[in-house]
C-alpha positions in Angstrom: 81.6 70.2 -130.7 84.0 71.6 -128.2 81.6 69.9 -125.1 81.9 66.5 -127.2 85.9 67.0 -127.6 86.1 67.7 -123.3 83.9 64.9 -122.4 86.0 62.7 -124.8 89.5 63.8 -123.3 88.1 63.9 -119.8 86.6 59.7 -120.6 90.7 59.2 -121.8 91.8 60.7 -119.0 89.5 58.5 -116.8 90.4 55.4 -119.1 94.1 55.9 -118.8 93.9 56.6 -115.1 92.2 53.6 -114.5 94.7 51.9 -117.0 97.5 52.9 -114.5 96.1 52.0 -111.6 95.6 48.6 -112.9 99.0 47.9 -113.8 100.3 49.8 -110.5 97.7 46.9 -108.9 99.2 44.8 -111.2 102.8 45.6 -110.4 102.1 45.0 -106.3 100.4 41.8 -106.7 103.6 40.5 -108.6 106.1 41.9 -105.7 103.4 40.7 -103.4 103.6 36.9 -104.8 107.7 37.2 -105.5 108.1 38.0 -102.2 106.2 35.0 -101.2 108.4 32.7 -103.4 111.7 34.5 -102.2 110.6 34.1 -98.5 109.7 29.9 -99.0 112.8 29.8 -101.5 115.2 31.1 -99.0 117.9 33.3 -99.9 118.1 34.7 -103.5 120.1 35.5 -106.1 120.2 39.5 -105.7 120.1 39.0 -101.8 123.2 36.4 -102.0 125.1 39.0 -104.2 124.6 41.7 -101.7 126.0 39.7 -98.7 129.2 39.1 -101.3 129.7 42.8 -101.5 128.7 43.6 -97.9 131.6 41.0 -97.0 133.8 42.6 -99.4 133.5 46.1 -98.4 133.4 45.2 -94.8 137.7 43.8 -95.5 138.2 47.6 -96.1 137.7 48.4 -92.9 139.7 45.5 -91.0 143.5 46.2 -89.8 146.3 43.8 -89.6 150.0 43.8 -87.8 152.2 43.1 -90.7 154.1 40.0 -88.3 150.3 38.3 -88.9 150.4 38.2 -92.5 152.3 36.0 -94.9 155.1 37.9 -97.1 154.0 39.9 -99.8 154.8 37.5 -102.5 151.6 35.3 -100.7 148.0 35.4 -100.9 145.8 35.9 -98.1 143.5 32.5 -98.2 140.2 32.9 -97.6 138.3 29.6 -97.0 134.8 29.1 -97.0 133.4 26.4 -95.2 130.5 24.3 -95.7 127.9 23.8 -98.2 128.2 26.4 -100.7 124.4 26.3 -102.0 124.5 30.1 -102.9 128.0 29.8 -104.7 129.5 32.4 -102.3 132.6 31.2 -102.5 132.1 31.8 -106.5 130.7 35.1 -106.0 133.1 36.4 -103.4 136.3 34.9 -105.7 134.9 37.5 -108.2 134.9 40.5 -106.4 137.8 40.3 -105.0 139.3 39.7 -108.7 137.7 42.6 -110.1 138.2 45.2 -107.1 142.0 43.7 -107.2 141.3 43.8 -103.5 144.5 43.3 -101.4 144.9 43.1 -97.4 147.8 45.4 -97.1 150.2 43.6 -100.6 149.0 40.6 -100.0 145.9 39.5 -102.6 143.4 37.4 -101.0 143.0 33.5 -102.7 139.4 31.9 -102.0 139.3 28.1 -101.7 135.7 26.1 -100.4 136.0 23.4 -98.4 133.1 20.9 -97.6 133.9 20.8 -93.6 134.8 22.3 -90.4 137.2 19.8 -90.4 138.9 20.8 -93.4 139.3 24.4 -92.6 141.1 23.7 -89.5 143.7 21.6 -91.4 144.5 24.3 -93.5 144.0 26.8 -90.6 147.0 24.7 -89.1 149.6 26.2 -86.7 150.3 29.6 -88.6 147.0 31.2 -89.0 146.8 34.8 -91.0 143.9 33.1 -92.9 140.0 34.9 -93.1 137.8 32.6 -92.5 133.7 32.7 -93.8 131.7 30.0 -91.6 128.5 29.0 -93.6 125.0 28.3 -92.2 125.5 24.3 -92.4 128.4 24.4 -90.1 127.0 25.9 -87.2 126.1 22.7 -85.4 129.9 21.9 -85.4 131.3 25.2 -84.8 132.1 25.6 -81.0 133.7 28.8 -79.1 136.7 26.5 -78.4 137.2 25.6 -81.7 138.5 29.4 -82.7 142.5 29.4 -82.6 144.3 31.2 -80.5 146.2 32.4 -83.6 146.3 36.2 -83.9 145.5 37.8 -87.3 143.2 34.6 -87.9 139.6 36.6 -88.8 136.5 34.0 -88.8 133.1 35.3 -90.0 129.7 33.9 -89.3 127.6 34.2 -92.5 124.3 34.7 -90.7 122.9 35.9 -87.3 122.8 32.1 -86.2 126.2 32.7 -85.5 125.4 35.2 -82.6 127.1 34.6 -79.4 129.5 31.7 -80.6 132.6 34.0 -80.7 133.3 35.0 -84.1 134.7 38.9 -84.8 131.8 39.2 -87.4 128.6 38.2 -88.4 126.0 39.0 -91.2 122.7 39.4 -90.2 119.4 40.2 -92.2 116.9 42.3 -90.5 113.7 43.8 -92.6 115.9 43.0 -96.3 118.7 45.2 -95.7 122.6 43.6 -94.2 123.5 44.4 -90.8 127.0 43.6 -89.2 127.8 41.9 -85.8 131.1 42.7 -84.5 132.9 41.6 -81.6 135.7 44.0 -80.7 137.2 41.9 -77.8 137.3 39.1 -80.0 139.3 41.0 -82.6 141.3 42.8 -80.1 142.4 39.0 -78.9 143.4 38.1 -82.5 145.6 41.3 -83.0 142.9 42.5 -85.7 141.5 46.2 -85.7 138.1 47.7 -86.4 138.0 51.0 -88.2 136.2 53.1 -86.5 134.8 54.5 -89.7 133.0 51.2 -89.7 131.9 51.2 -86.0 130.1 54.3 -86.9 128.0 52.8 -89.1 124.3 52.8 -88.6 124.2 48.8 -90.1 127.1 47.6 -87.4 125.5 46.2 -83.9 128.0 45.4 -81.2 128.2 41.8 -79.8 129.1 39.9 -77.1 132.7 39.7 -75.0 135.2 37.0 -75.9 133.8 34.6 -73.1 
């Protein structure tokens, strides 16, 4: 009886093993294939929300003279240009509403604008705007085109934007957010890089202002 009862526990033990590894087999062939449609799809959801929050906590770590901001009783704008298909505008607008994020008193007010075009209108002849350049406009965007207005902080939002003379840009390497920065660039704006962020094993220095 007691030989019957072992072989029986050691055949569940086998059958639940086996049981386990299929749905660990199972489990991989499903991350296998999503990562299959995530890769042809572009990026997602979860991967879009990170790069909002990446952005976000990257601010925290940006200095400006108080004679390049607007008075107190003004938001910051921060204008993102292009085509918005991952709603970062949307997503960025939220953060910075629920952190109650500020650049020194001033809040920060997103507005999306379809153009390169556009932005520069509202850029204007006063600056003290952050700037987020989307993927679509980096046909248009030239070195030239960056305004010799100090305090005025444009952002690439992907590694296309490499060597086209932004202070920052996002790049994705092996699913994880890595930052680009410029220091000469934001040294000839009259914006400061904590180094508490230049420390960071994610931030990869860049190219000089020419």
């Amino acid at each position: 009886m007691r030989k019957s009862l072992l072989r029986l526990n050691k055949r569940m033990l086998s059958t639940s093993k086996a049981i386990r590894h299929l749905c660990l087999l199972a489990l991989l062939s499903v991350s296998f294939v999503q990562s299959l449609i995530l890769e042809a799809q572009g990026e997602n959801n979860h991967f879009s929300n990170l790069k909002a929050t990446f952005i976000v906590n990257t601010l925290n770590y940006i200095r400006w003279q108080e004679r390049d901001l607007p008075s107190a009783d003004k938001p910051v704008e921060f204008i993102i240009v292009g085509d918005d298909k991952n709603n970062m505008a949307a997503r960025l607008k939220y953060l910075l509403d629920a952190t109650k994020f500020k650049i020194k008193n001033s809040q920060l007010k997103v507005r999306q604008v379809s153009s390169l075009k556009e932005a520069q209108n509202l850029i204007g002849v006063d600056g003290k705007k952050v700037v987020l350049l989307l993927d679509s406009e980096l046909s248009d965007w030239k070195r030239d085109n960056y305004p010799n207005l100090p305090g005025t902080l444009i952002m690439g939002e992907s590694s296309k934007y490499m060597r086209k003379g932004l202070v920052l840009t996002f790049r994705k390497e092996n699913n994880r957010l890595k930052l680009g920065v410029n220091l000469k660039k934001a040294k000839a704006m009259n914006i400061q890089i904590s180094s508490k962020l230049l420390v960071l094993s994610r931030v990869v220095m860049e190219e000089s202002v020419h």
